[in-house]
mmCIF file of the N, C-alpha and C atoms, coordinates in Angstrom:
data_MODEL
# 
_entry.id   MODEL 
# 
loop_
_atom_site.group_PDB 
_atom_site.id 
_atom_site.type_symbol 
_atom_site.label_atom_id 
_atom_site.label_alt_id 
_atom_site.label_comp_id 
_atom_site.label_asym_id 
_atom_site.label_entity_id 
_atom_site.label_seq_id 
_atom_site.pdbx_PDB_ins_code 
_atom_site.Cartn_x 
_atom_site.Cartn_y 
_atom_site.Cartn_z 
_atom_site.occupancy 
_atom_site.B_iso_or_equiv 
_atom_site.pdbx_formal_charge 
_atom_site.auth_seq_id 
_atom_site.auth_comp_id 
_atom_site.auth_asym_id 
_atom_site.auth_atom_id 
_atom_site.pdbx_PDB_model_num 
ATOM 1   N N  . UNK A 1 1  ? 13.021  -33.636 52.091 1.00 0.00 ? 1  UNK A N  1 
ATOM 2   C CA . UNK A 1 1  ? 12.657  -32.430 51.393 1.00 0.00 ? 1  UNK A CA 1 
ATOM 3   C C  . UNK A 1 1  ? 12.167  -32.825 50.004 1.00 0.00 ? 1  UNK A C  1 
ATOM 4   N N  . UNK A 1 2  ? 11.115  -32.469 49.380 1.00 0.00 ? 2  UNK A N  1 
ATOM 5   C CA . UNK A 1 2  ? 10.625  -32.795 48.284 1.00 0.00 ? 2  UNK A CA 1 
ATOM 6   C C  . UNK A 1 2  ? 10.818  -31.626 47.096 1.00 0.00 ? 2  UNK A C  1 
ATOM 7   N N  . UNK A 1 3  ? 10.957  -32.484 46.010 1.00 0.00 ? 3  UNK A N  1 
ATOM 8   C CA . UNK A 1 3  ? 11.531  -31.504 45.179 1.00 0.00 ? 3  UNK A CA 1 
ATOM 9   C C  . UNK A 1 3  ? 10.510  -31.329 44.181 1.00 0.00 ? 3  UNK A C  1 
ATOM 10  N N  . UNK A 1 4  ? 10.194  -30.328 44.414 1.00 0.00 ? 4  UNK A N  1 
ATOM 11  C CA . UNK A 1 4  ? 8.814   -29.213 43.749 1.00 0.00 ? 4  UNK A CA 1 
ATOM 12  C C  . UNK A 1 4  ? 9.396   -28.648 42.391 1.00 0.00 ? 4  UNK A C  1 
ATOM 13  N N  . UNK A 1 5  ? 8.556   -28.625 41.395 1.00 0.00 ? 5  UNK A N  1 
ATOM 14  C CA . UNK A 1 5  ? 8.846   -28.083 40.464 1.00 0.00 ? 5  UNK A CA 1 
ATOM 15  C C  . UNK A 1 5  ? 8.955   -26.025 40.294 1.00 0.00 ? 5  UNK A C  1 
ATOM 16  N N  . UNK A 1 6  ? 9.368   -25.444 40.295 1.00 0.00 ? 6  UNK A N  1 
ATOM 17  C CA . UNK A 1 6  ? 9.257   -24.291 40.411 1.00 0.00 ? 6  UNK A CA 1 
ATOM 18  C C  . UNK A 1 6  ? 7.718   -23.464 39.720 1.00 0.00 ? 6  UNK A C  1 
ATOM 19  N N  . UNK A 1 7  ? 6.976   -22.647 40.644 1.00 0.00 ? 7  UNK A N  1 
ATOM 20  C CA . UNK A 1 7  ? 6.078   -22.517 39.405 1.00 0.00 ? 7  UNK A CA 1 
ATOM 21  C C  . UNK A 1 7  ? 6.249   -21.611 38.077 1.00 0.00 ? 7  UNK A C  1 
ATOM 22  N N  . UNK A 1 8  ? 5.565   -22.402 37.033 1.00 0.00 ? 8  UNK A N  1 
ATOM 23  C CA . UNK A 1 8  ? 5.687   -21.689 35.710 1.00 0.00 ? 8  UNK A CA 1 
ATOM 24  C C  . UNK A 1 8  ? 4.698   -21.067 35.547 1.00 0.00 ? 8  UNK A C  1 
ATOM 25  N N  . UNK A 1 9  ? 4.711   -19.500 35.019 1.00 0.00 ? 9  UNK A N  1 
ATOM 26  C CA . UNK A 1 9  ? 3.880   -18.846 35.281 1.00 0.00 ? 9  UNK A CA 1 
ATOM 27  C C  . UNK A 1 9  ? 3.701   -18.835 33.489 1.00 0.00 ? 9  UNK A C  1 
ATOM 28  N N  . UNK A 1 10 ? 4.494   -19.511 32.492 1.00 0.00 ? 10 UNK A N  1 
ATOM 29  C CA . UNK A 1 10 ? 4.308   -19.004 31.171 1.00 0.00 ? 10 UNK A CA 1 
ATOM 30  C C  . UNK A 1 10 ? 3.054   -20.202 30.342 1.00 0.00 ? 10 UNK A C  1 
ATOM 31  N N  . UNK A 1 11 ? 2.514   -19.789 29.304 1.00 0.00 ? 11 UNK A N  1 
ATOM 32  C CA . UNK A 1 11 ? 1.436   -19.997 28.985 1.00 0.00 ? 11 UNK A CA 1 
ATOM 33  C C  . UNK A 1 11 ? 2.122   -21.369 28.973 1.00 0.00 ? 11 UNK A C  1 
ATOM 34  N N  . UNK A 1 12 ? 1.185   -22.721 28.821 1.00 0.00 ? 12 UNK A N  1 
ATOM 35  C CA . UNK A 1 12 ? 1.716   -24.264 28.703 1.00 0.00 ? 12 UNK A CA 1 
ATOM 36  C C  . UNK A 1 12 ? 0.301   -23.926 27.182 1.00 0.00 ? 12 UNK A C  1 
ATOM 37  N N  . UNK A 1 13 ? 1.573   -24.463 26.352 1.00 0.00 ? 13 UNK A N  1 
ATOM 38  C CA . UNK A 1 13 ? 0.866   -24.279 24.814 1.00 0.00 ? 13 UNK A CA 1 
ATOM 39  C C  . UNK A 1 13 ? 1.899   -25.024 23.945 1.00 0.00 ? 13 UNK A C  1 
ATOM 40  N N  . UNK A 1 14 ? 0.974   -25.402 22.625 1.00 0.00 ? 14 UNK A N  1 
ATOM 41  C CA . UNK A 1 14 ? 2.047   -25.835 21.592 1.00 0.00 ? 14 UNK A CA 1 
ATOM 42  C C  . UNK A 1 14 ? 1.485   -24.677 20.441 1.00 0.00 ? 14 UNK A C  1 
ATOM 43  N N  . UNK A 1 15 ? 2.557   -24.547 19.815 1.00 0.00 ? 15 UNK A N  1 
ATOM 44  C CA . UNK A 1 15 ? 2.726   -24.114 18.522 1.00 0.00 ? 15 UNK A CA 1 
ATOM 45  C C  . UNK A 1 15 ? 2.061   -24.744 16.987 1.00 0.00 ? 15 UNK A C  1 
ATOM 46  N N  . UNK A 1 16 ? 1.001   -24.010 16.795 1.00 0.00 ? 16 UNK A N  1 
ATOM 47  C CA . UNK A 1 16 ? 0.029   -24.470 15.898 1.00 0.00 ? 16 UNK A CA 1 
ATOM 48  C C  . UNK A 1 16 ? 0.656   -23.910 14.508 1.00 0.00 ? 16 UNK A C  1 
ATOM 49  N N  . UNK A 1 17 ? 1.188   -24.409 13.299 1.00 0.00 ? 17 UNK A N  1 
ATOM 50  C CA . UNK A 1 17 ? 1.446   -23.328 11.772 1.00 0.00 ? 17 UNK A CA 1 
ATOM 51  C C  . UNK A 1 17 ? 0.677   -22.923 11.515 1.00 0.00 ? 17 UNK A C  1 
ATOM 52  N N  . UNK A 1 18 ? 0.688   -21.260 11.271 1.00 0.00 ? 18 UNK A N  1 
ATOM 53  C CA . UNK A 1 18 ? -0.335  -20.774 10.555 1.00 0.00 ? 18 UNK A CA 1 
ATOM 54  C C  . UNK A 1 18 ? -0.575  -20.991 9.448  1.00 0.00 ? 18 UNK A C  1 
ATOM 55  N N  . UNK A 1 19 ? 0.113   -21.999 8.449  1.00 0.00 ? 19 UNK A N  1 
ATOM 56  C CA . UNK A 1 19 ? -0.182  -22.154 7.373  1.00 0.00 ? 19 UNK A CA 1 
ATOM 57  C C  . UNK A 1 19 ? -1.395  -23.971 7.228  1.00 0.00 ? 19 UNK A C  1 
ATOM 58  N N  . UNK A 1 20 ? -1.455  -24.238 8.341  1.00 0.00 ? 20 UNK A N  1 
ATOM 59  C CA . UNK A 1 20 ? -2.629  -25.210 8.742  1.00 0.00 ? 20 UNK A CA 1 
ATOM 60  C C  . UNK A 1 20 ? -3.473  -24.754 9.349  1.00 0.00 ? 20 UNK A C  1 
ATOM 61  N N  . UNK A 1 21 ? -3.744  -23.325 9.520  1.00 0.00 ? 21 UNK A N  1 
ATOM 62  C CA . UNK A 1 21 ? -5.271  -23.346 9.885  1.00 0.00 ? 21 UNK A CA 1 
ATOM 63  C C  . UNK A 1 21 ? -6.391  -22.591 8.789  1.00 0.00 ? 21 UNK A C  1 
ATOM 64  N N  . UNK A 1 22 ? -7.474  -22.924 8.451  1.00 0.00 ? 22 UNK A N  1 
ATOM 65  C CA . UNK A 1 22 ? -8.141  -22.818 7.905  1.00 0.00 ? 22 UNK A CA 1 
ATOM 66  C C  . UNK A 1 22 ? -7.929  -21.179 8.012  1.00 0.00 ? 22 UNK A C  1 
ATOM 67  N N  . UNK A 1 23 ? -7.788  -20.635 6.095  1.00 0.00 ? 23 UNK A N  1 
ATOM 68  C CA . UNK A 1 23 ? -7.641  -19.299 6.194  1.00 0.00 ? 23 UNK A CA 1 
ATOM 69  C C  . UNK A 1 23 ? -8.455  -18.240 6.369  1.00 0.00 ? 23 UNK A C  1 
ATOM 70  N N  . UNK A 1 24 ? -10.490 -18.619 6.732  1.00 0.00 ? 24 UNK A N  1 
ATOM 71  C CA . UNK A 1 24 ? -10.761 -17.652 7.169  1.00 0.00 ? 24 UNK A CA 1 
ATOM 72  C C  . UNK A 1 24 ? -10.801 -17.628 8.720  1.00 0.00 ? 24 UNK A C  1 
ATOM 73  N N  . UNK A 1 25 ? -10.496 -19.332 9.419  1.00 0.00 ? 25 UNK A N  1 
ATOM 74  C CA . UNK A 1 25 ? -10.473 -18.893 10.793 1.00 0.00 ? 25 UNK A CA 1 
ATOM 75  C C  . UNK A 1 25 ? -8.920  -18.024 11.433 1.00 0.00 ? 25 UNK A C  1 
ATOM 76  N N  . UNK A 1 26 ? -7.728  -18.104 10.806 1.00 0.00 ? 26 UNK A N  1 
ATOM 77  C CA . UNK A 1 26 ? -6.914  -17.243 10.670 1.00 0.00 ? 26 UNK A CA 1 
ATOM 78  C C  . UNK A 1 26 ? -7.026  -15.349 10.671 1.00 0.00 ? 26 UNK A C  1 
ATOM 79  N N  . UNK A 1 27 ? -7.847  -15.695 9.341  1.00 0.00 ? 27 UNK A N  1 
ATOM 80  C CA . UNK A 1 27 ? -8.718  -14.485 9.733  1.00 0.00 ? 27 UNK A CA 1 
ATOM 81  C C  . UNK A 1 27 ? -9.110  -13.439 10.612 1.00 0.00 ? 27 UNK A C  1 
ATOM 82  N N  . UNK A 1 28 ? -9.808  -14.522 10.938 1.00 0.00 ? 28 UNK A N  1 
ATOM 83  C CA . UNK A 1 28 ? -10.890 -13.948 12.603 1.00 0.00 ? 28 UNK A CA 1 
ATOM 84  C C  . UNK A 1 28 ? -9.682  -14.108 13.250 1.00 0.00 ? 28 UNK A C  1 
ATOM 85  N N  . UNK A 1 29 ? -9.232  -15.266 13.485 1.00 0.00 ? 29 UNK A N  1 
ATOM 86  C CA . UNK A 1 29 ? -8.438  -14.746 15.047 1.00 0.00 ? 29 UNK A CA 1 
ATOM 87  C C  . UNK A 1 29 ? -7.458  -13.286 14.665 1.00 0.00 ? 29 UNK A C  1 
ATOM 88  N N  . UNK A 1 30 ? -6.644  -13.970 14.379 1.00 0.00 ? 30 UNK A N  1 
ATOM 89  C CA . UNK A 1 30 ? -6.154  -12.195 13.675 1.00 0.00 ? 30 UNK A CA 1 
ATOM 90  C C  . UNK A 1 30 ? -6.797  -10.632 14.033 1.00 0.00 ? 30 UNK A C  1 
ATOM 91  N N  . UNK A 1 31 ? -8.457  -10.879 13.114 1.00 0.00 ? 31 UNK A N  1 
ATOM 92  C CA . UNK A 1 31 ? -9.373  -9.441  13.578 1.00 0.00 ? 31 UNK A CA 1 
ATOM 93  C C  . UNK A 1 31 ? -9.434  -9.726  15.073 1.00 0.00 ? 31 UNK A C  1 
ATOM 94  N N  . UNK A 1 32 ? -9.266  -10.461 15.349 1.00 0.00 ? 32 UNK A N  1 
ATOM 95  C CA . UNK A 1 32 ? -9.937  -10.072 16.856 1.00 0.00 ? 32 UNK A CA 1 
ATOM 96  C C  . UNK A 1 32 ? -8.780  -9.842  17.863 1.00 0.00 ? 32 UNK A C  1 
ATOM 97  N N  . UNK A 1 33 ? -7.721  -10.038 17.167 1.00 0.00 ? 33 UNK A N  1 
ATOM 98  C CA . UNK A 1 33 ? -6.061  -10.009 17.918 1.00 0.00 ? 33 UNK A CA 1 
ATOM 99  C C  . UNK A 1 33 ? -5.761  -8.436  18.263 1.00 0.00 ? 33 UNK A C  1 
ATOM 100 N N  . UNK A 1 34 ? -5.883  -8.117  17.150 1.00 0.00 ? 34 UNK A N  1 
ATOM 101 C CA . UNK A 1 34 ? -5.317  -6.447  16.216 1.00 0.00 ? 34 UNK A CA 1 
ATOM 102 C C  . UNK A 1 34 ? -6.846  -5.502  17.192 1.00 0.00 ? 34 UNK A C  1 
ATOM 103 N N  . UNK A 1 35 ? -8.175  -6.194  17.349 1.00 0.00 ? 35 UNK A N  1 
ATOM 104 C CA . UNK A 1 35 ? -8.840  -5.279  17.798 1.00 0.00 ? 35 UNK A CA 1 
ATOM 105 C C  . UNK A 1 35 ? -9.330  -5.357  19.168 1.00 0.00 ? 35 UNK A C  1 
ATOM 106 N N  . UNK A 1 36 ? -8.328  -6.496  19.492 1.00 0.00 ? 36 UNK A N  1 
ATOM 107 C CA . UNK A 1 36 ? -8.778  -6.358  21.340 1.00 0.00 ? 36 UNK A CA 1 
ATOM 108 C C  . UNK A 1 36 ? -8.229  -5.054  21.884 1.00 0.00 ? 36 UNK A C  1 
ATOM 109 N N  . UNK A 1 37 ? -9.153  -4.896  23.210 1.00 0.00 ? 37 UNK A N  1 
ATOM 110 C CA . UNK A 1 37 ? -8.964  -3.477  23.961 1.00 0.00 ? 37 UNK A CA 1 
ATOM 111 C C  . UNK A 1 37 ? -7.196  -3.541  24.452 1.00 0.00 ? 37 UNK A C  1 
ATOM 112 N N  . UNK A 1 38 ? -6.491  -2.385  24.431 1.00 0.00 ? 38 UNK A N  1 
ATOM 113 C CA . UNK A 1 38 ? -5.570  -2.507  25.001 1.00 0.00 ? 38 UNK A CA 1 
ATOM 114 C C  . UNK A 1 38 ? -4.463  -2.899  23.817 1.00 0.00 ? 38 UNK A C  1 
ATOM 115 N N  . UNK A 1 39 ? -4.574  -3.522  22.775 1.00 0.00 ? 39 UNK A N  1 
ATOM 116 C CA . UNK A 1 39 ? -3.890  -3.541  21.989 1.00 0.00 ? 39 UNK A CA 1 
ATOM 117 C C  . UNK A 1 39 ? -3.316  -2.113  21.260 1.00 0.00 ? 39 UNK A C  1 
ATOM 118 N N  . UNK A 1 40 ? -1.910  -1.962  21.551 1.00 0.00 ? 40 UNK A N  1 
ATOM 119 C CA . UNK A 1 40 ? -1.367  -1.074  21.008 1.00 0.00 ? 40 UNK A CA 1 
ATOM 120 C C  . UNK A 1 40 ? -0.972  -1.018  19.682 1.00 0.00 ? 40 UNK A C  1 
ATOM 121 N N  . UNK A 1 41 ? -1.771  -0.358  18.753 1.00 0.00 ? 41 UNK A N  1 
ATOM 122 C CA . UNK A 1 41 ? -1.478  -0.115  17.446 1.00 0.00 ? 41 UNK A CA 1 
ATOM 123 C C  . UNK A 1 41 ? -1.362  1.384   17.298 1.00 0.00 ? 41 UNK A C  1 
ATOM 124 N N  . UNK A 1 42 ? -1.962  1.956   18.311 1.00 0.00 ? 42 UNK A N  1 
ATOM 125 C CA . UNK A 1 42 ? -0.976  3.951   18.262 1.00 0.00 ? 42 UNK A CA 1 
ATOM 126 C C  . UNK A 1 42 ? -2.351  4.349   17.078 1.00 0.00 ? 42 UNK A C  1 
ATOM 127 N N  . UNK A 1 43 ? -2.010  5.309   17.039 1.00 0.00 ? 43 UNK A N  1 
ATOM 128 C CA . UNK A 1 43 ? -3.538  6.058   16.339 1.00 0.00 ? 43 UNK A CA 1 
ATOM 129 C C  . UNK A 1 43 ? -3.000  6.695   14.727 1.00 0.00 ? 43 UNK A C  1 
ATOM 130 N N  . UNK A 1 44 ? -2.241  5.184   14.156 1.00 0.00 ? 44 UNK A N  1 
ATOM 131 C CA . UNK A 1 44 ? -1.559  5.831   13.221 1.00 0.00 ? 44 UNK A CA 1 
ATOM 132 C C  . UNK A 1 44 ? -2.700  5.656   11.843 1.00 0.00 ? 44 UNK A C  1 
ATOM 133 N N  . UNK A 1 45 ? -3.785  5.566   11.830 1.00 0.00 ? 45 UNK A N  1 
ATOM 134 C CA . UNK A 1 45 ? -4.598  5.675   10.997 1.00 0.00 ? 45 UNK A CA 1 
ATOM 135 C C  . UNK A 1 45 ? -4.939  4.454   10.045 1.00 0.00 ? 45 UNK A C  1 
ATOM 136 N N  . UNK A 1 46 ? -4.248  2.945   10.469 1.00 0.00 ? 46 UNK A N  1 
ATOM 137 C CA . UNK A 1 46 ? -4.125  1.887   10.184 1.00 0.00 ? 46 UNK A CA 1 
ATOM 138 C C  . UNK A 1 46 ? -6.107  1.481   9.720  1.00 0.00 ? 46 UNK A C  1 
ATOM 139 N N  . UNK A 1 47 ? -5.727  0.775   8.696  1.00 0.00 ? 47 UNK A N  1 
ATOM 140 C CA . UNK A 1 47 ? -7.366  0.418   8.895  1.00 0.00 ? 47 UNK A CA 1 
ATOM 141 C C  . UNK A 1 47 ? -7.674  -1.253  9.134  1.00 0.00 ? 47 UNK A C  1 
ATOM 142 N N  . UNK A 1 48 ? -8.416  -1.440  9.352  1.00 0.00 ? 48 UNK A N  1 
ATOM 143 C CA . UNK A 1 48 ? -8.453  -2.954  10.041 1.00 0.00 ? 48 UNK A CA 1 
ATOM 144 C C  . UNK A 1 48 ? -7.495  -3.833  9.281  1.00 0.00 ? 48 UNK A C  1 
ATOM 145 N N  . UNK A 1 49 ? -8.139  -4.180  7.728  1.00 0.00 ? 49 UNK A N  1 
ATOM 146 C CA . UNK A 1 49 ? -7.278  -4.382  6.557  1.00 0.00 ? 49 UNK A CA 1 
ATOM 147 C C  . UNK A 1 49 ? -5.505  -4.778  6.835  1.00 0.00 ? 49 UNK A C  1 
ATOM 148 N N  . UNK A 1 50 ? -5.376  -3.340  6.837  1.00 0.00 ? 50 UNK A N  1 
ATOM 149 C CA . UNK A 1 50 ? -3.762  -2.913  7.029  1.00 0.00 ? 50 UNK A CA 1 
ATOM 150 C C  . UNK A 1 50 ? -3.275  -3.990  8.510  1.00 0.00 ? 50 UNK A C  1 
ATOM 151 N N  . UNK A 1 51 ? -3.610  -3.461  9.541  1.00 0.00 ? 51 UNK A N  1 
ATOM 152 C CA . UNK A 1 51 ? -3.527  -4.866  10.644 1.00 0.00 ? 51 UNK A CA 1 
ATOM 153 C C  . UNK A 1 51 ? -3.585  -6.228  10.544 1.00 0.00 ? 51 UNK A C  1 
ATOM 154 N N  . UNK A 1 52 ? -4.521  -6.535  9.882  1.00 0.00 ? 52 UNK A N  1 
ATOM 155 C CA . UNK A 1 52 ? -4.529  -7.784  9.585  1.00 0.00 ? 52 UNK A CA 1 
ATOM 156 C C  . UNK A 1 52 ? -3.389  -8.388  8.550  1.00 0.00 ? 52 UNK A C  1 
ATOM 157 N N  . UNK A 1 53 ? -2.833  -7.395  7.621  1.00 0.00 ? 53 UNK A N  1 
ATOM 158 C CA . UNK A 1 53 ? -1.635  -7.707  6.378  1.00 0.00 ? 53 UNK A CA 1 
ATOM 159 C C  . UNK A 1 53 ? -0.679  -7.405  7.561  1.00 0.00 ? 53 UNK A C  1 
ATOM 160 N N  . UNK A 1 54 ? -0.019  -7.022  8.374  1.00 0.00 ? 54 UNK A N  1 
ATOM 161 C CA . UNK A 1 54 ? 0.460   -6.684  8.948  1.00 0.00 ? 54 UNK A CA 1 
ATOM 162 C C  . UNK A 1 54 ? 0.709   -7.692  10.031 1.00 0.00 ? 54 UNK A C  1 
ATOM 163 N N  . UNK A 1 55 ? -0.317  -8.620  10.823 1.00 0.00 ? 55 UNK A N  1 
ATOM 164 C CA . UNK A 1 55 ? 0.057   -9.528  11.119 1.00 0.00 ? 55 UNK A CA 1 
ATOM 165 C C  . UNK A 1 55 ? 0.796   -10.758 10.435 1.00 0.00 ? 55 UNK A C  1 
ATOM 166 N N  . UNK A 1 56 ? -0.079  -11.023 9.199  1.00 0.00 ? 56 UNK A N  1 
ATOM 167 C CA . UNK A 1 56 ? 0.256   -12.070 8.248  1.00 0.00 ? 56 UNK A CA 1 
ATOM 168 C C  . UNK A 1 56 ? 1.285   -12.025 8.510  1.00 0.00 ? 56 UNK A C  1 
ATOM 169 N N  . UNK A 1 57 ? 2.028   -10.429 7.921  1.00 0.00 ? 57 UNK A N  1 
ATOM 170 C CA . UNK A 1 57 ? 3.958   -10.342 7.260  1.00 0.00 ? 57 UNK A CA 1 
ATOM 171 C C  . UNK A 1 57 ? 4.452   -11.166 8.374  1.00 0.00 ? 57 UNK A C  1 
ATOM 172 N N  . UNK A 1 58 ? 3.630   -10.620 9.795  1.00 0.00 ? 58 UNK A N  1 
ATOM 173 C CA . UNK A 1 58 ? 4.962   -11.077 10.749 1.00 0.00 ? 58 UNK A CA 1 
ATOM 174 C C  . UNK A 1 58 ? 4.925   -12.333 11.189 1.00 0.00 ? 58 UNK A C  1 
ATOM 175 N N  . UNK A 1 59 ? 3.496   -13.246 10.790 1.00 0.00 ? 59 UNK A N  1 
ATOM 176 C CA . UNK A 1 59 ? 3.774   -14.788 10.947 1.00 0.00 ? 59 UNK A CA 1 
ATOM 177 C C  . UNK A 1 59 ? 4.452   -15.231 9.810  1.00 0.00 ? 59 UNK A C  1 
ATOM 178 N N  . UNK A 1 60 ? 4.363   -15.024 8.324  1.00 0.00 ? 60 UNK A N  1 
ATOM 179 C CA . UNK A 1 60 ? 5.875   -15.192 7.434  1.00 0.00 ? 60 UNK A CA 1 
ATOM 180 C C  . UNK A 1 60 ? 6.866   -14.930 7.993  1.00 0.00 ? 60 UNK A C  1 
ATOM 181 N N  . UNK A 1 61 ? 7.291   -13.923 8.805  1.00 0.00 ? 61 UNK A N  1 
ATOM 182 C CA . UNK A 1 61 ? 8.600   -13.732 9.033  1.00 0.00 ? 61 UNK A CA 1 
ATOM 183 C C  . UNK A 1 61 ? 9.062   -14.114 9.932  1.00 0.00 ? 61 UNK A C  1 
ATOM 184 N N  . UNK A 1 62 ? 8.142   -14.934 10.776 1.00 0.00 ? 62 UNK A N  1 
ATOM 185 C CA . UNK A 1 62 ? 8.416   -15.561 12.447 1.00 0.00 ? 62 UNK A CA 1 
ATOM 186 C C  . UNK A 1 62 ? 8.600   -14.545 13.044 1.00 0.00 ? 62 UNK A C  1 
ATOM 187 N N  . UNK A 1 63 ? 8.169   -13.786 13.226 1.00 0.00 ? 63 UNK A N  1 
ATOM 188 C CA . UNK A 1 63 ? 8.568   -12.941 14.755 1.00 0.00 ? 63 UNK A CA 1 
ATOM 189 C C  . UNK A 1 63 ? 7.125   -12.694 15.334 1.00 0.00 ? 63 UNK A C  1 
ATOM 190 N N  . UNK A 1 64 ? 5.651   -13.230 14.765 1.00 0.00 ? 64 UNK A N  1 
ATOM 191 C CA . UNK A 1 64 ? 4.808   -13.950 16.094 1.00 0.00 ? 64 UNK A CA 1 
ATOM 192 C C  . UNK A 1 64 ? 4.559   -15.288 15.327 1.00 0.00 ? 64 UNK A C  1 
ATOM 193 N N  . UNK A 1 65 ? 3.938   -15.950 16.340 1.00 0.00 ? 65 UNK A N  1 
ATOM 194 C CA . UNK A 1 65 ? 3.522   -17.715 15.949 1.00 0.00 ? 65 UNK A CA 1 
ATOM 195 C C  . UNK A 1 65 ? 2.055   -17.761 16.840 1.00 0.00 ? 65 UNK A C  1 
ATOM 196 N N  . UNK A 1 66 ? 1.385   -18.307 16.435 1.00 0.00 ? 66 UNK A N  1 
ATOM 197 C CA . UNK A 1 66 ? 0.377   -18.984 16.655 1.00 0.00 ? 66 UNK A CA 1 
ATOM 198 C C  . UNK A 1 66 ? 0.130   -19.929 17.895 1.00 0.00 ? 66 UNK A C  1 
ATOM 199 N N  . UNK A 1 67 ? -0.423  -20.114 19.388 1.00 0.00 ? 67 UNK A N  1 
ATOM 200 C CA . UNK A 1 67 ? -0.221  -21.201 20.039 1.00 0.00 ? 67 UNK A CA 1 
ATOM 201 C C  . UNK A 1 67 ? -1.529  -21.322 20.735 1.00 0.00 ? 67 UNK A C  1 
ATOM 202 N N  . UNK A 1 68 ? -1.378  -22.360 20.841 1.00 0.00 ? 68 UNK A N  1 
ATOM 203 C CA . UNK A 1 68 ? -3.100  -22.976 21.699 1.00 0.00 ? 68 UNK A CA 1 
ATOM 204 C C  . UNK A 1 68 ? -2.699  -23.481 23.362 1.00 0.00 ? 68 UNK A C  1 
ATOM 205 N N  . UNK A 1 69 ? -2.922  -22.384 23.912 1.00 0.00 ? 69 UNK A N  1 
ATOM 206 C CA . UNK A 1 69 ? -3.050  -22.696 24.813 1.00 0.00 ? 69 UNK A CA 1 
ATOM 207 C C  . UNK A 1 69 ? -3.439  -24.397 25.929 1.00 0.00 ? 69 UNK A C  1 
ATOM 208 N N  . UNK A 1 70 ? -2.835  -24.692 26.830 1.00 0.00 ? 70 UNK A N  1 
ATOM 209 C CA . UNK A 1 70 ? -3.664  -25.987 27.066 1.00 0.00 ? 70 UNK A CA 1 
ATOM 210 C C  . UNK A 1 70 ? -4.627  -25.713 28.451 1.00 0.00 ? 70 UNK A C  1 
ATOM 211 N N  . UNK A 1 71 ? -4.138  -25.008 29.035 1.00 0.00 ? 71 UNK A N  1 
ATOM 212 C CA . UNK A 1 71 ? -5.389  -24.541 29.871 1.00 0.00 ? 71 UNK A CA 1 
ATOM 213 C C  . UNK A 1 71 ? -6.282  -24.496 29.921 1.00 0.00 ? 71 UNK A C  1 
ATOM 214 N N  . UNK A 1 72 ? -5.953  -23.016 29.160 1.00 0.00 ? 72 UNK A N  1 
ATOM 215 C CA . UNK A 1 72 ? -7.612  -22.482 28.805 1.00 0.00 ? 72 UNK A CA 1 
ATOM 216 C C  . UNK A 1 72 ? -8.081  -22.826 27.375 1.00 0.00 ? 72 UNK A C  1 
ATOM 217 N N  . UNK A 1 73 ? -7.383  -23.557 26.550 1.00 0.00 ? 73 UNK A N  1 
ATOM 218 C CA . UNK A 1 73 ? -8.005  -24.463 25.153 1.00 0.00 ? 73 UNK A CA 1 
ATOM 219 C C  . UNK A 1 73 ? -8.279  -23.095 24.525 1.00 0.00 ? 73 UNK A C  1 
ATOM 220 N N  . UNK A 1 74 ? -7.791  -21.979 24.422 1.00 0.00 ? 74 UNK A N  1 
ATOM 221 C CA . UNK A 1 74 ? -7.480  -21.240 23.578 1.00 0.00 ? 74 UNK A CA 1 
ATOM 222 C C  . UNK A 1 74 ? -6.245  -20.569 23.130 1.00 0.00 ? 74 UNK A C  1 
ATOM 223 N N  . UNK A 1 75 ? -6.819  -20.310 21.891 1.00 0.00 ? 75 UNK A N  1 
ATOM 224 C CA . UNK A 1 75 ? -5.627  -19.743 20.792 1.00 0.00 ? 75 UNK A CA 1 
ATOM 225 C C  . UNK A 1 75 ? -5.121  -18.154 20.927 1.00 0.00 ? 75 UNK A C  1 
ATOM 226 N N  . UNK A 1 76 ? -3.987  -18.160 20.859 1.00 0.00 ? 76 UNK A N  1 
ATOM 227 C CA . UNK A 1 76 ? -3.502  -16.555 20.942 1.00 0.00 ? 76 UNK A CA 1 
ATOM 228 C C  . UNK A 1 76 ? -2.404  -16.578 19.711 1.00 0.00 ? 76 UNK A C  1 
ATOM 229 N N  . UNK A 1 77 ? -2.480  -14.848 19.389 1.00 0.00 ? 77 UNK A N  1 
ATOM 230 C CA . UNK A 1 77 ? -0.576  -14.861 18.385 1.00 0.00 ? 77 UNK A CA 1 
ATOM 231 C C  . UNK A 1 77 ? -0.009  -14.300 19.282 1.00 0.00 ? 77 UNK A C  1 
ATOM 232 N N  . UNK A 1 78 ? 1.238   -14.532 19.913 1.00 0.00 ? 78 UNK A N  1 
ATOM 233 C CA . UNK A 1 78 ? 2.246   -13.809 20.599 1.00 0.00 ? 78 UNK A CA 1 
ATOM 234 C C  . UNK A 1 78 ? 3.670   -13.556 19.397 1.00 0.00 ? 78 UNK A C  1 
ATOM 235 N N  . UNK A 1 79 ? 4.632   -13.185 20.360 1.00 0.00 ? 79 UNK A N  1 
ATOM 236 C CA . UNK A 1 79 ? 5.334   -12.585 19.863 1.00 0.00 ? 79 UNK A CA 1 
ATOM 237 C C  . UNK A 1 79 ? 6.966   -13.680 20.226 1.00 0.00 ? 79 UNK A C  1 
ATOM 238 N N  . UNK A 1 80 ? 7.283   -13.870 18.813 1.00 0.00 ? 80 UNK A N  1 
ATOM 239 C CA . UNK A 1 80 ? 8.615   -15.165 19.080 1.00 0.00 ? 80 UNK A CA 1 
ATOM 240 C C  . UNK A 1 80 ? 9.815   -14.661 19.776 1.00 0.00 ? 80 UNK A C  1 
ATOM 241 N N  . UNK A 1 81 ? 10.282  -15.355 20.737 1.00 0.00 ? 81 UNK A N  1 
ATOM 242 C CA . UNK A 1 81 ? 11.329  -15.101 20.803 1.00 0.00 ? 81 UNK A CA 1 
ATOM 243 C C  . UNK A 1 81 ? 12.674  -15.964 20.769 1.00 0.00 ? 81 UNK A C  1 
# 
């Protein structure tokens, strides 16, 4: 009987600091985080701005991080746990 690894269905990524990546490509990823479809930000009248300070706080505060995918060789912010 061969012993198979179970499959992992969770992203295979390392953890990039946001305080090493160049701060306008931070930026962008960010705008484009806060304004993908499906992203729930509720229709509280937030303006792009505000989202984007709003991410920052929460990579200071660790509760999302930054990771690069190895798959698909892209970058996402998720959410720490």
């Amino acid at each position: 009987m061969s012993q198979e690894k179970p499959a992992d269905h969770h992203e295979e990524g390392i953890e990039i600091p946001y305080d090493q990546i160049n701060p306008e490509t931070l930026r962008n990823m960010i705008q484009e985080f806060v304004s993908r479809d499906g992203a729930d930000w509720g229709d509280d009248g937030c303006t792009l701005e505000d989202k984007v300070k709003q991410v920052l706080r929460q990579l200071r505060n660790k509760k999302v991080k930054v990771v690069f995918d190895l798959k698909s060789e892209t970058a996402n912010i998720v959410v720490c746990r």
